[in-house]
ROKEPA-819264 format. One record per residue: x, y, z of N, C-alpha, C in turn. Coordinates in steps of 0.1 Angstrom, whole numbers, padded with zeros to 4 digits, always signed. Example, Ala and Ser with C-alpha at 12.3 -4.5 7.8 and 13.67 -1.06 7.14 Angstrom:
BEGIN
+0132-0057+0078+0123-0045+0078+0132-0033+0078
+0128-0022+0071+0137-0011+0071+0129+0000+0079
REM end
This chain:
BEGIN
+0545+0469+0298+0555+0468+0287+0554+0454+0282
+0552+0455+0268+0550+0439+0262+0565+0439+0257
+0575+0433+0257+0586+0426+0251+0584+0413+0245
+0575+0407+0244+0577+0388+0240+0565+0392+0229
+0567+0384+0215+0562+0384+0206+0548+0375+0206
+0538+0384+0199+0528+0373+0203+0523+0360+0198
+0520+0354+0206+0511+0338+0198+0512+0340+0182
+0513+0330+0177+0509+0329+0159+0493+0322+0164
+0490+0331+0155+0477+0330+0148+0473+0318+0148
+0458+0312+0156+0457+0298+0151+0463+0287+0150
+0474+0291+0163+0483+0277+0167+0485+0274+0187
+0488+0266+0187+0487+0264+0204+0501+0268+0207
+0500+0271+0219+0516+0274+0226+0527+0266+0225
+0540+0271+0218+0552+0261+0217+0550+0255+0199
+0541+0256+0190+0540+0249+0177+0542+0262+0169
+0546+0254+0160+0550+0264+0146+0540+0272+0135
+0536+0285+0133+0526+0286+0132+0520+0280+0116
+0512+0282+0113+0504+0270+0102+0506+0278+0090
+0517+0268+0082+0517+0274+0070+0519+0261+0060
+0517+0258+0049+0514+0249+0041+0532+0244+0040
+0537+0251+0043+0554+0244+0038+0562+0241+0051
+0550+0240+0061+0557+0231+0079+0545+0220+0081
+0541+0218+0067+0532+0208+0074+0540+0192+0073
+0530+0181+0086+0539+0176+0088+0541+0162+0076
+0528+0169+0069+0528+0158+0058+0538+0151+0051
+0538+0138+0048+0550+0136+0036+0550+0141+0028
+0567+0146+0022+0563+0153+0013+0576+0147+0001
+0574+0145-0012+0579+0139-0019+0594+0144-0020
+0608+0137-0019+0622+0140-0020+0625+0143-0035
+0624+0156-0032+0636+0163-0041+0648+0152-0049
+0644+0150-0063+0658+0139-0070+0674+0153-0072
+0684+0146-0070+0695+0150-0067+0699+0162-0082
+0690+0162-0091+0690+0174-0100+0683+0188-0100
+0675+0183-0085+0661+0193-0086+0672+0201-0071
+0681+0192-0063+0687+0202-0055+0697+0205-0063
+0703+0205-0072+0715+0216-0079+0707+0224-0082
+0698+0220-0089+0690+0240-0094+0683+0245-0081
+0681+0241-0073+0677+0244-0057+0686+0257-0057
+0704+0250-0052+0708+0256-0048+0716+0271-0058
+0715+0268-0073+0716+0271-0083+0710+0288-0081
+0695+0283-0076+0689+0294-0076+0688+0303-0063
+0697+0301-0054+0695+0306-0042+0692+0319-0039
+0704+0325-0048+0704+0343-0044+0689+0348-0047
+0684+0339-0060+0669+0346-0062+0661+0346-0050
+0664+0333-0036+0652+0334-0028+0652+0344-0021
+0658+0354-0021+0661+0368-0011+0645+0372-0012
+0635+0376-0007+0624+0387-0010+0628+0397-0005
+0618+0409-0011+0620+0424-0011+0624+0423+0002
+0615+0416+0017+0618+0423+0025+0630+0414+0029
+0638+0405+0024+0652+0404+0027+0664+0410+0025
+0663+0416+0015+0669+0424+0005+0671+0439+0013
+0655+0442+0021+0654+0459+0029+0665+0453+0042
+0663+0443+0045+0669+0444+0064+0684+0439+0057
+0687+0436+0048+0700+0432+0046+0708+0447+0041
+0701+0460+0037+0707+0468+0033+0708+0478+0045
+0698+0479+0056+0697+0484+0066+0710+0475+0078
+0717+0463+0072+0730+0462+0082+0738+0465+0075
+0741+0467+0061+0751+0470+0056+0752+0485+0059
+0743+0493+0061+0742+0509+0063+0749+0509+0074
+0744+0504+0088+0749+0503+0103+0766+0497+0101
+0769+0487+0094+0785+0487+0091+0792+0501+0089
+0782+0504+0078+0790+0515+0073+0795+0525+0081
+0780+0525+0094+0781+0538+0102+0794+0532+0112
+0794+0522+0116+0804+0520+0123+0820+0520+0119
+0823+0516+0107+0835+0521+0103+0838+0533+0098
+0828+0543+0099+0829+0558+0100+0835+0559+0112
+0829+0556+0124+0833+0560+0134+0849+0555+0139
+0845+0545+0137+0863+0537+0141+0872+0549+0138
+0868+0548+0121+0881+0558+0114+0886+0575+0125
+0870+0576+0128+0869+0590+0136+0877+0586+0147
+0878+0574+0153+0887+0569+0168+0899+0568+0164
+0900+0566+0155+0917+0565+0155+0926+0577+0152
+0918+0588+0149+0922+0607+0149+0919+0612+0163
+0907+0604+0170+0903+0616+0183+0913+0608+0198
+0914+0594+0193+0915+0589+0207+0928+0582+0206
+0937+0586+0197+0953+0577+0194+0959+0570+0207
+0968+0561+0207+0974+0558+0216+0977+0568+0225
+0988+0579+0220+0995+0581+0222+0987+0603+0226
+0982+0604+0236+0974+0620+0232+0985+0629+0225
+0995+0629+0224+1005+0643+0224+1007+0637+0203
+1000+0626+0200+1002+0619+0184+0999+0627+0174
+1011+0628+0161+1006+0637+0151+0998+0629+0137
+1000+0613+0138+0997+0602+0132+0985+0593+0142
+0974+0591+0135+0962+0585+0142+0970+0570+0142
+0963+0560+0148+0968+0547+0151+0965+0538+0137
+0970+0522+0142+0966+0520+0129+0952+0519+0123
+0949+0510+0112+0937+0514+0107+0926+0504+0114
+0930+0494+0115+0924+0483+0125+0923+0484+0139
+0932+0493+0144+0932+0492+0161+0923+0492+0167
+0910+0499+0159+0902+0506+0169+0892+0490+0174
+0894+0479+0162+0888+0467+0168+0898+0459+0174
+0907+0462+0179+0914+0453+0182+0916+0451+0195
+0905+0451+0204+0900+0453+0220+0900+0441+0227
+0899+0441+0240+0896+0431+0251+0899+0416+0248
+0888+0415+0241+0880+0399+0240+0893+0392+0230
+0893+0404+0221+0899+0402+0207+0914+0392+0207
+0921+0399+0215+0931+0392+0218+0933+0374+0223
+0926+0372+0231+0923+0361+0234+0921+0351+0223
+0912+0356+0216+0908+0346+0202+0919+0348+0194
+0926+0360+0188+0936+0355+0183+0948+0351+0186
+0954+0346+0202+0963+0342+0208+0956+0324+0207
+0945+0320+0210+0943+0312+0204+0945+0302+0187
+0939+0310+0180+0939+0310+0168+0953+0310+0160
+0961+0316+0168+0976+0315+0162+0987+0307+0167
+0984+0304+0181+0994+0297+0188+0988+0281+0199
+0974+0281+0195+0967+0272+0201+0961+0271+0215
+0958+0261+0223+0954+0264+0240+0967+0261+0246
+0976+0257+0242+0986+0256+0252+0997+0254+0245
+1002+0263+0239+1017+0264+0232+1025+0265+0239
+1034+0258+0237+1047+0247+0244+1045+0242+0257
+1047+0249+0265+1049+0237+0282+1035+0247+0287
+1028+0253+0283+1027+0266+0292+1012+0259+0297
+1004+0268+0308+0990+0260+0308+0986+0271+0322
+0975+0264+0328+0966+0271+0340+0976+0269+0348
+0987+0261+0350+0997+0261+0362+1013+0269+0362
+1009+0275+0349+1017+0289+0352+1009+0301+0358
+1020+0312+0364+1016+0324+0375+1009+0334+0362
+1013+0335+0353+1007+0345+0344+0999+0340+0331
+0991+0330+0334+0985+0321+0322+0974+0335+0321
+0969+0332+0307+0957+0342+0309+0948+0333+0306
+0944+0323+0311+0928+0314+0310+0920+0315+0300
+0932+0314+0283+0922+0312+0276+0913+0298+0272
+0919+0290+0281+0904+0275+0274+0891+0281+0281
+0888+0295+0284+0873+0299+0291+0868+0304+0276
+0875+0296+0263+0871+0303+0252+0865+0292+0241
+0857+0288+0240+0855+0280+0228+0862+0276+0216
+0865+0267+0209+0869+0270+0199+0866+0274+0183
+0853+0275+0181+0844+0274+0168+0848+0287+0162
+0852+0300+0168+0857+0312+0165+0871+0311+0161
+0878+0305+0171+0891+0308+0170+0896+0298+0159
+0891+0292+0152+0892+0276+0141+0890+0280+0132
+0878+0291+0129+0874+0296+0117+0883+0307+0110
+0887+0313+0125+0897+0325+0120+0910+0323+0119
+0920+0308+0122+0925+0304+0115+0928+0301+0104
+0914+0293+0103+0913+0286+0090+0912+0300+0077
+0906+0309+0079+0903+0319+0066+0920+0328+0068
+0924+0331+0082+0939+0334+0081+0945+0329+0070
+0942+0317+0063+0954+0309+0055+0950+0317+0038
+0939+0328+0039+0940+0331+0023+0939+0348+0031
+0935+0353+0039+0937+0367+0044+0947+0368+0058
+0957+0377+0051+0971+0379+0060+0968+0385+0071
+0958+0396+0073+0957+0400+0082+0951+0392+0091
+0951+0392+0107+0942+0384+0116+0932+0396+0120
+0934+0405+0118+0917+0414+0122+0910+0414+0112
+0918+0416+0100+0907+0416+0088+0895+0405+0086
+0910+0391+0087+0898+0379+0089+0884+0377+0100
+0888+0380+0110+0880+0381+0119+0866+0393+0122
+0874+0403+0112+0858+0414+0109+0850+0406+0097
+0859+0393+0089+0853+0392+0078+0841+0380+0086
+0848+0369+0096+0840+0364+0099+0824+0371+0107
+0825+0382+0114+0818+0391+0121+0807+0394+0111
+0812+0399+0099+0802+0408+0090+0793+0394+0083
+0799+0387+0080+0789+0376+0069+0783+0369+0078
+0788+0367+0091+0781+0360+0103+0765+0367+0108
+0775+0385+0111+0761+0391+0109+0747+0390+0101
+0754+0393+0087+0744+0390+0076+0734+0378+0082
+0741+0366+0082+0730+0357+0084+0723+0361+0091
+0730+0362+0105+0720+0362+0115+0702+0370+0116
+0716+0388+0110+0699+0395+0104+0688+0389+0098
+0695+0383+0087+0683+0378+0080+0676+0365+0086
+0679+0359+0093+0673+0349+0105+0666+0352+0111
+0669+0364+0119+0659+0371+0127+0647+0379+0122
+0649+0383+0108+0635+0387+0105+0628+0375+0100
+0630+0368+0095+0624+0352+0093+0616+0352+0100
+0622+0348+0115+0619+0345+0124+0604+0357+0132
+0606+0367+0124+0598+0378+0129+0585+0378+0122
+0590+0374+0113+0572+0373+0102+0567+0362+0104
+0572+0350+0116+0564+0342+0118+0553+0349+0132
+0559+0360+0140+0551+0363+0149+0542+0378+0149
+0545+0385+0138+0544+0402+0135+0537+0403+0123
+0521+0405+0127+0518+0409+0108+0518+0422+0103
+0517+0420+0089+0523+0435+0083+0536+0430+0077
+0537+0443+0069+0549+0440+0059+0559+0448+0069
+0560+0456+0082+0570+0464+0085+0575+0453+0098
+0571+0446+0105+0576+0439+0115+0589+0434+0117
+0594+0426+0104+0606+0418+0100+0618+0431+0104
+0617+0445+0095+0626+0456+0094+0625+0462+0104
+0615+0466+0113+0617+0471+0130+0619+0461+0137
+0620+0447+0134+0628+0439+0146+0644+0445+0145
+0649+0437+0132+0663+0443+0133+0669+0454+0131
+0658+0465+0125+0664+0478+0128+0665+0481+0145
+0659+0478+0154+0658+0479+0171+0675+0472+0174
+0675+0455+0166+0685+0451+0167+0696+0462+0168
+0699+0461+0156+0713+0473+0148+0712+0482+0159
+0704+0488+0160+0708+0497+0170+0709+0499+0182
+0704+0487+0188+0706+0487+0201+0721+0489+0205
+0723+0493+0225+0733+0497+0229+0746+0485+0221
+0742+0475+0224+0754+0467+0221+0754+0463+0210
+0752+0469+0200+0753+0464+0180+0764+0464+0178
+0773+0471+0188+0795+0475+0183+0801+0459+0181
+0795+0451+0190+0798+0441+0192+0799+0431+0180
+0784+0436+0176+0781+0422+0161+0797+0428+0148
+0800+0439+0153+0807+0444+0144+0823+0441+0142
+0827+0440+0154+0844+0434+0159+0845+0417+0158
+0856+0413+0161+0860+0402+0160+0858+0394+0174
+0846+0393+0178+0840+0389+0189+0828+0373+0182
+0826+0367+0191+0819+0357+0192+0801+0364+0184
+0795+0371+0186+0782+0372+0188+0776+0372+0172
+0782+0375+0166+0772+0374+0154+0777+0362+0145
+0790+0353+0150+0785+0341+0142+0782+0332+0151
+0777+0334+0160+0771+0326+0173+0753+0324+0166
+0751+0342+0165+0735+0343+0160+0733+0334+0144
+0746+0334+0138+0744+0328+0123+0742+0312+0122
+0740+0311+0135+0739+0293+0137+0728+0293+0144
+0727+0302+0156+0720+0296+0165+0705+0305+0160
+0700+0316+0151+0686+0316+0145+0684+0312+0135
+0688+0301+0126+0689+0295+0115+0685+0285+0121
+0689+0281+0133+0690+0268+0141+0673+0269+0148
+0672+0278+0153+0662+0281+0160+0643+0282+0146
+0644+0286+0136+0642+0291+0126+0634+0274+0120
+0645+0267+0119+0644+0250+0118+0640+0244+0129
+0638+0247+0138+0629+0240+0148+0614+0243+0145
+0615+0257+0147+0604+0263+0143+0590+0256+0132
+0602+0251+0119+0594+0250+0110+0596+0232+0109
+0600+0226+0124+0600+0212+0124+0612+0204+0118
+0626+0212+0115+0633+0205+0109+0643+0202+0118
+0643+0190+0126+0644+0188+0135+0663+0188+0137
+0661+0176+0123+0680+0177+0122+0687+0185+0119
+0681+0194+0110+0687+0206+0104+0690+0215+0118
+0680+0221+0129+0679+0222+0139+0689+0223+0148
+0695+0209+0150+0702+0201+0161+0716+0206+0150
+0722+0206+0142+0729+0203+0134+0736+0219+0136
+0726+0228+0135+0726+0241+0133+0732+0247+0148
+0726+0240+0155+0723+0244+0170+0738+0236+0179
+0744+0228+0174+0758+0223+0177+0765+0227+0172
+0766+0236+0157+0777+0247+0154+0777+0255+0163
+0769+0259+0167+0765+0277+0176+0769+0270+0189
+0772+0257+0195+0776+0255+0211+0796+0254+0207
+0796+0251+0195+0807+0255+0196+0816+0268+0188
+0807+0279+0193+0813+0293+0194+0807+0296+0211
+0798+0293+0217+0796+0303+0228+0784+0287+0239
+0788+0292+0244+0780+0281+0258+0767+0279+0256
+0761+0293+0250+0750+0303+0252+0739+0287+0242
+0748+0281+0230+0746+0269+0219+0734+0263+0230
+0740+0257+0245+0735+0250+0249+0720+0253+0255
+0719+0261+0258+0705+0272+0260+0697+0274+0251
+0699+0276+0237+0694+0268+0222+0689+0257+0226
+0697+0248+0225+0691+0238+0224+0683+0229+0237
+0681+0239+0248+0671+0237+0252+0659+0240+0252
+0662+0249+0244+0644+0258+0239+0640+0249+0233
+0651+0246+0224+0642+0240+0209+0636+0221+0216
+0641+0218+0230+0640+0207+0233+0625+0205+0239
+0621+0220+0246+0610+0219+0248+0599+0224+0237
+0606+0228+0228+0600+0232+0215+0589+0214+0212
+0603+0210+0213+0601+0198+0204+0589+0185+0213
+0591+0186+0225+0581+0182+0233+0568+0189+0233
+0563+0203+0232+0550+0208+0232+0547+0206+0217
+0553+0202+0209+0549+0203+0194+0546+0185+0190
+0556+0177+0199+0555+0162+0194+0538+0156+0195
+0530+0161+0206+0516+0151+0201+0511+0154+0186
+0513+0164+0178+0503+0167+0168+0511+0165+0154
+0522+0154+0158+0529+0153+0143+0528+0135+0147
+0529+0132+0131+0531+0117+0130+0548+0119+0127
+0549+0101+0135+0564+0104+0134+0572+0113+0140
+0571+0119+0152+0574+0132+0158+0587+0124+0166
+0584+0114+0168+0595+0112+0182+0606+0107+0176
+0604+0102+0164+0617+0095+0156+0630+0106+0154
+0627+0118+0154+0636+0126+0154+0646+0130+0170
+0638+0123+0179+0641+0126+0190+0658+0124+0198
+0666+0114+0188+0676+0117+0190+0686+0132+0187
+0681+0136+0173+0691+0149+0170+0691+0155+0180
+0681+0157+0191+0684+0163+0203+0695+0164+0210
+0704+0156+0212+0715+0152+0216+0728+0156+0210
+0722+0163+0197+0741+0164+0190+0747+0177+0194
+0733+0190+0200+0746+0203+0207+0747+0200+0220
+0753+0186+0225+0756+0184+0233+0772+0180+0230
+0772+0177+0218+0788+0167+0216+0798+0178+0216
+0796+0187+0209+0812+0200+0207+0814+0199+0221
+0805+0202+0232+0808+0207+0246+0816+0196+0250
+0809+0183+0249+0815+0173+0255+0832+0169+0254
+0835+0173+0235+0846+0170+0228+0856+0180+0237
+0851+0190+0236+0859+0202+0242+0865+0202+0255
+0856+0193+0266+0855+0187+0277+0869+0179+0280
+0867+0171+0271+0879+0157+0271+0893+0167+0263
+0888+0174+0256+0903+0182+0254+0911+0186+0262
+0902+0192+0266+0907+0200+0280+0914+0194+0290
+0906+0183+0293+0911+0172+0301+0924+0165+0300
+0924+0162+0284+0936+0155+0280+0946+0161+0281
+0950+0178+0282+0959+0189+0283+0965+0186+0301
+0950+0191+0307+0955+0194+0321+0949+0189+0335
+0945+0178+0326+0944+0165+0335+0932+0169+0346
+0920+0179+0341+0908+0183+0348+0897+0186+0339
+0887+0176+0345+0875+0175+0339+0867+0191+0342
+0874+0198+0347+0864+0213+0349+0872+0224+0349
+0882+0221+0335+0889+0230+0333+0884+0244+0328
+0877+0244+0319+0866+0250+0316+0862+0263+0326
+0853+0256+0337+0846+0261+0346+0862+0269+0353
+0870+0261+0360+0882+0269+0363+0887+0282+0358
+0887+0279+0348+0892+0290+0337+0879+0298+0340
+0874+0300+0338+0861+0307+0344+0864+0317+0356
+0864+0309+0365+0866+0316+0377+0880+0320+0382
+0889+0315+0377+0904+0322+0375+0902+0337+0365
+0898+0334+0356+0903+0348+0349+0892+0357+0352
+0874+0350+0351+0864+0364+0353+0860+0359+0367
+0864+0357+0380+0853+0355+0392+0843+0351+0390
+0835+0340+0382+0826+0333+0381+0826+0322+0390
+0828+0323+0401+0826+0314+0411+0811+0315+0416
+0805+0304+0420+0789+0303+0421+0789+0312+0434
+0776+0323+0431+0771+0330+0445+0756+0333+0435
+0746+0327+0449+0732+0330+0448+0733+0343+0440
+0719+0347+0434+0713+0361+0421+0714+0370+0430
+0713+0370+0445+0709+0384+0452+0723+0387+0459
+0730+0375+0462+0750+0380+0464+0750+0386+0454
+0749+0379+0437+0757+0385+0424+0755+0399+0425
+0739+0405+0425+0733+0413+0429+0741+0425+0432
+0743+0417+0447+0747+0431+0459+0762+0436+0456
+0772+0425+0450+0786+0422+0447+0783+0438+0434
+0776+0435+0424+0775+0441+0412+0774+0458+0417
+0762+0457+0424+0754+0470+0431+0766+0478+0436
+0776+0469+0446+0788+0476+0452+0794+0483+0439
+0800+0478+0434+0808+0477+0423+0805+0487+0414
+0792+0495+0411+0786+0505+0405+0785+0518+0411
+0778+0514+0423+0776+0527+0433+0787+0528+0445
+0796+0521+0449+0803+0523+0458+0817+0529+0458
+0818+0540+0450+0832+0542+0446+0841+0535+0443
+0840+0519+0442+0852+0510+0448+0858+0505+0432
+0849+0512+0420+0859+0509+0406+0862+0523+0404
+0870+0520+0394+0872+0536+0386+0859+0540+0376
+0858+0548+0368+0845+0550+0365+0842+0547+0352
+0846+0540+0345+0843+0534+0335+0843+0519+0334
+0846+0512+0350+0842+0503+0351+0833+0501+0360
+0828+0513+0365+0816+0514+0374+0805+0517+0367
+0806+0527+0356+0788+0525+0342+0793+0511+0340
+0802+0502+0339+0799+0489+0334+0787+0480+0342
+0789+0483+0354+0787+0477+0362+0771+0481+0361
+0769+0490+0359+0759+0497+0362+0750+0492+0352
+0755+0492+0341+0749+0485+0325+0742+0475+0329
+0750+0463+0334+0743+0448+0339+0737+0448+0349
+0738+0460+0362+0721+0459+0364+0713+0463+0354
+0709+0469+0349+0700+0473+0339+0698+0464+0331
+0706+0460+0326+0704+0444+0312+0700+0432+0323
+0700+0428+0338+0698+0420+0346+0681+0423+0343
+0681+0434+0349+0663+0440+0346+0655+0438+0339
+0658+0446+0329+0657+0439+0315+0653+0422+0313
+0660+0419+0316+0660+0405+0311+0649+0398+0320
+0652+0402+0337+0640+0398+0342+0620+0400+0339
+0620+0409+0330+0612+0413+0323+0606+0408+0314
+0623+0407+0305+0616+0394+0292+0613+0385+0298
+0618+0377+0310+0611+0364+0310+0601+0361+0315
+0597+0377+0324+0580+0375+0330+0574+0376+0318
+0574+0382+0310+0564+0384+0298+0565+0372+0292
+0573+0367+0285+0574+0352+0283+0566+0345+0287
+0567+0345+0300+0561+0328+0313+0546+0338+0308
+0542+0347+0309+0526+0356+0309+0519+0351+0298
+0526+0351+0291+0524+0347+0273+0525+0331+0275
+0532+0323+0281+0530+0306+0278+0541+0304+0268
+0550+0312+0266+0555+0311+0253+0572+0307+0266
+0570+0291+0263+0579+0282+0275+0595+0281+0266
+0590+0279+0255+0606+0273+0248+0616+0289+0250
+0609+0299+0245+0619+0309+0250+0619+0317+0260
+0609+0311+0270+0612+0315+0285+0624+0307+0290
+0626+0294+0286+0633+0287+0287+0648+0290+0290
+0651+0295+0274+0658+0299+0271+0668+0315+0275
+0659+0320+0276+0658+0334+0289+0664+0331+0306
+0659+0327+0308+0658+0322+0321+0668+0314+0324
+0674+0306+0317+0684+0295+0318+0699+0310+0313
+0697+0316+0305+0710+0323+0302+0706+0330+0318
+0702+0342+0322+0703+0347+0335+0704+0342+0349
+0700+0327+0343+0709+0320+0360+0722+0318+0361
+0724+0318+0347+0743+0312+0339+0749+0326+0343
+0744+0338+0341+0753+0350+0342+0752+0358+0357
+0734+0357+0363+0735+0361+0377+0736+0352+0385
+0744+0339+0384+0750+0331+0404+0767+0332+0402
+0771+0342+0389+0786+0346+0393+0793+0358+0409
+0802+0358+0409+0805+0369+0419+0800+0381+0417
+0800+0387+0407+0792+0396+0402+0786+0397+0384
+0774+0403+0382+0775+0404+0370+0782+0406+0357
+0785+0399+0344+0791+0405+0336+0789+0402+0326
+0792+0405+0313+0787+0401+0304+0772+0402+0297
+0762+0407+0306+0748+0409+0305+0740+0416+0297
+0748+0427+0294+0744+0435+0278+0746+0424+0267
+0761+0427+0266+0765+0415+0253+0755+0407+0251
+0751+0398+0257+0742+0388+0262+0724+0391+0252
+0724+0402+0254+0708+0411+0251+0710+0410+0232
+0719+0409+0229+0719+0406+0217+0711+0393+0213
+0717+0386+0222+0709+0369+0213+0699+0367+0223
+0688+0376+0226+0675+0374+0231+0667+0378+0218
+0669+0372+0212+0656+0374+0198+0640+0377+0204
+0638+0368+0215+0622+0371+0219+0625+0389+0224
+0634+0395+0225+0632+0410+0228+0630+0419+0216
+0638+0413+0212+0639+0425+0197+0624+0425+0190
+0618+0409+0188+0609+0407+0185+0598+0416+0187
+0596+0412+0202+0587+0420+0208+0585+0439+0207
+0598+0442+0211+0598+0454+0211+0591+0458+0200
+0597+0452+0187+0587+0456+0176+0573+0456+0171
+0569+0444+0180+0559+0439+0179+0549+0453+0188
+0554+0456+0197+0550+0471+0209+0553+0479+0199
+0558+0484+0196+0558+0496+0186+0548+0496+0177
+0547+0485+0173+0538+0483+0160+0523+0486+0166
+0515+0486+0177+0509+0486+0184+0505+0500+0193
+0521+0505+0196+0522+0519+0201+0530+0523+0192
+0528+0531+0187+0538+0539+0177+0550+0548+0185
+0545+0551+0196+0559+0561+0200+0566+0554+0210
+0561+0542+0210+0577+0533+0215+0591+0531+0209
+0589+0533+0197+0599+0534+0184+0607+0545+0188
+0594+0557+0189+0604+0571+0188+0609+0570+0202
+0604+0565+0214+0616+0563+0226+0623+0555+0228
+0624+0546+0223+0632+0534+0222+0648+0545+0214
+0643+0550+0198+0651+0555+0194+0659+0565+0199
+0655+0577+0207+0658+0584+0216+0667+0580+0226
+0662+0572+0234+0671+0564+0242+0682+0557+0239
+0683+0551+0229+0690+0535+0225+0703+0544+0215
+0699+0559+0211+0708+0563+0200+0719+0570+0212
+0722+0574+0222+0733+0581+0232+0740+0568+0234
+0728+0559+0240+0738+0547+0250+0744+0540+0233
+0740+0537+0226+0749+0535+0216+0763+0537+0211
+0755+0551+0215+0773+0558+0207+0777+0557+0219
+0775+0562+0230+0786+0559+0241+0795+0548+0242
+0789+0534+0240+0789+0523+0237+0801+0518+0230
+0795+0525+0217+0806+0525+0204+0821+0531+0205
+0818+0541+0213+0833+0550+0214+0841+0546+0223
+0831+0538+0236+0843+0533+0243+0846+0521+0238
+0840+0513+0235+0846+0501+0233+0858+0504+0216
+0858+0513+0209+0865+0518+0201+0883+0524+0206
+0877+0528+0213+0888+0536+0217+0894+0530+0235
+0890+0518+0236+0897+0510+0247+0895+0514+0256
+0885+0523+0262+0880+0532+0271+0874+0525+0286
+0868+0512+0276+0858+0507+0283+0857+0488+0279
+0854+0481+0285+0858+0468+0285+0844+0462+0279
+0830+0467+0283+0819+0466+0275+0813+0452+0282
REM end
């Protein structure tokens, strides 16, 4: 099974592949009239095939607020209901809460904190999400609306980042639209769709990744410190792009002078750090909050393992938290996969980056989180496409497969069934 996308053409491992507009030549600055019609002209820069993967997420929206609407007639609060729920409910799940208890009342409204009996640990939450969805609260009343609004335009980017990102490794005109069509449909796509972290996480951090790629080093770092301040995950970014930036530095002039922007998705974490601190007087509040609300207490990959394994197969949850369980071994697999293919391939910056997320999520007490997760592995989606393109009926099983656990997917996490 190949998952990892291959080599560019006529480039060494870790460099950007050779195209006349990443060379590292000087190149004359744009006078401050030539960027107003720059940005003047932007919508034109869409190409045909930006234009196809951007219609194929707005299609998968569509499909998904079909279904919602269908969750709120089949699965009402209330079974004995002659009135479906509201029209929003069906996103208004798990995660959701947290960000907007944030977003509306801050990390620690009035006396309250981690040293009350019923805190619910939200500083285990970043704030880049919950800031935004304040901030756009102030011209949309609703707080779900806002928050699907941030979801849907976050998505957009991201899609169109990732096929970017795909025509640098996939030839052919179909590569770019079977990356993110695999995307969209994979099990966990419900996610890019709710008021959850992941798809303006991806609107930073492949844009961010995208500009390393093509050498922009600050743009990059700049890109890549928004995305650490929605999800941890920022910081794993910016270590690809670190080794990015060291296997690429002998063959550029002037390479190392950029070598500070390295350092800036480091600062949100840090700020956030002393926040925390200045509240409740612990430098690992963070990490606490961690292990208070999800058991993220450090235990070796083969405890997380065995802990997870119980937890699936051993009667000892009810059963929709025991397929959870079950999910993240499988996405654990998975992922161990991508990264041997990765290290096989030489391709270090996003073995890197693979490998550093799966230590972060298997030395907890048990797995979680690990599907969700499979979303911002771009080297998968990539790939998988890149295998299809190659084997054609990987597509048609991939599709076969990926279309059940989907909807499964979709209806529990719709209908509060399931925690996901």
């Amino acid at each position: 099974m190949s998952v990892a996308p291959p080599e560019p053409r006529h480039t060494a491992p870790g460099s950007a592949p050779s195209h006349p507009a990443w060379s590292s030549a000087p190149r004359k600055r744009p006078s401050p009239r030539q960027r107003v019609m720059r940005f003047a002209r932007l919508p034109s820069r869409l190409s045909p095939g930006d234009r196809e993967v951007l219609w194929l997420y707005l299609l998968t929206r569509i499909s998904i607020w079909i279904t919602a609407y269908g969750v709120r007639w089949l699965f009402p609060p209330n079974g004995d209901a002659h009135q479906p729920s509201a029209l929003l409910e069906p996103f208004e799940r798990w995660d959701w809460g947290h960000y907007l208890h944030i977003a509306r009342d801050g990390y620690f409204p009035g006396e309250s904190g981690p040293w009350d009996k019923k805190w619910d640990s939200r500083e285990a939450f970043l704030p880049g999400f919950p800031m935004l969805l304040r901030a756009l609260h102030t011209v949309i009343p609703s707080w779900t609306a806002a928050g699907l609004l941030i979801s849907f335009v976050g998505g957009a980017v991201g899609v169109l980042a990732l096929a970017r990102i795909a025509r640098l490794y996939l030839p052919g005109p179909d590569g770019d639209r079977r990356t993110v069509l695999f995307f969209l449909l994979s099990p966990c796509a419900i996610f890019l769709a709710v008021g959850y972290t992941e798809a303006l996480f991806l609107a930073f951090a492949l844009p961010g990744w995208l500009a390393a790629q093509r050498q922009r080093w600050a743009a990059a770092a700049v890109l890549t410190a928004l995305s650490t301040t929605v999800r941890i995950s920022g910081l794993f970014v910016a270590a690809a792009i670190a080794v990015h930036f060291v296997l690429t530095a002998a063959r550029a002039r002037g390479h190392w002078r950029s070598l500070p922007w390295l350092a800036l998705p480091a600062l949100p974490a840090a700020l956030f750090t002393w926040y925390l601190h200045a509240h409740t007087d612990d430098w690992m509040a963070w990490k606490h909050a961690q292990e208070r609300g999800w058991f993220r207490t450090f235990h070796t990959p083969w405890e997380g393992w065995s802990h997870t394994w119980n937890a699936a197969f051993d009667e000892t949850q009810t059963t929709g938290y025991a397929a959870m369980f079950q999910a993240e071994l499988v996405a654990m697999v998975l992922g161990l996969v991508v990264l041997g293919v990765l290290l096989w391939r030489r391709r270090w910056a996003e073995a890197g980056y693979i490998g550093i997320t799966l230590w972060a999520l298997g030395t907890s007490y048990w797995f979680m989180s690990i599907p969700r997760s499979t979303l911002l592995w771009w080297p998968l989606w990539i790939g998988l496409a890149g295998w299809s393109l190659r084997r054609p009926r990987v597509k048609t099983v991939y599709f076969c497969l990926a279309a059940p656990v989907s909807t499964v997917f979709t209806l529990a996490f719709l209908s509060g069934r399931w925690a996901g």
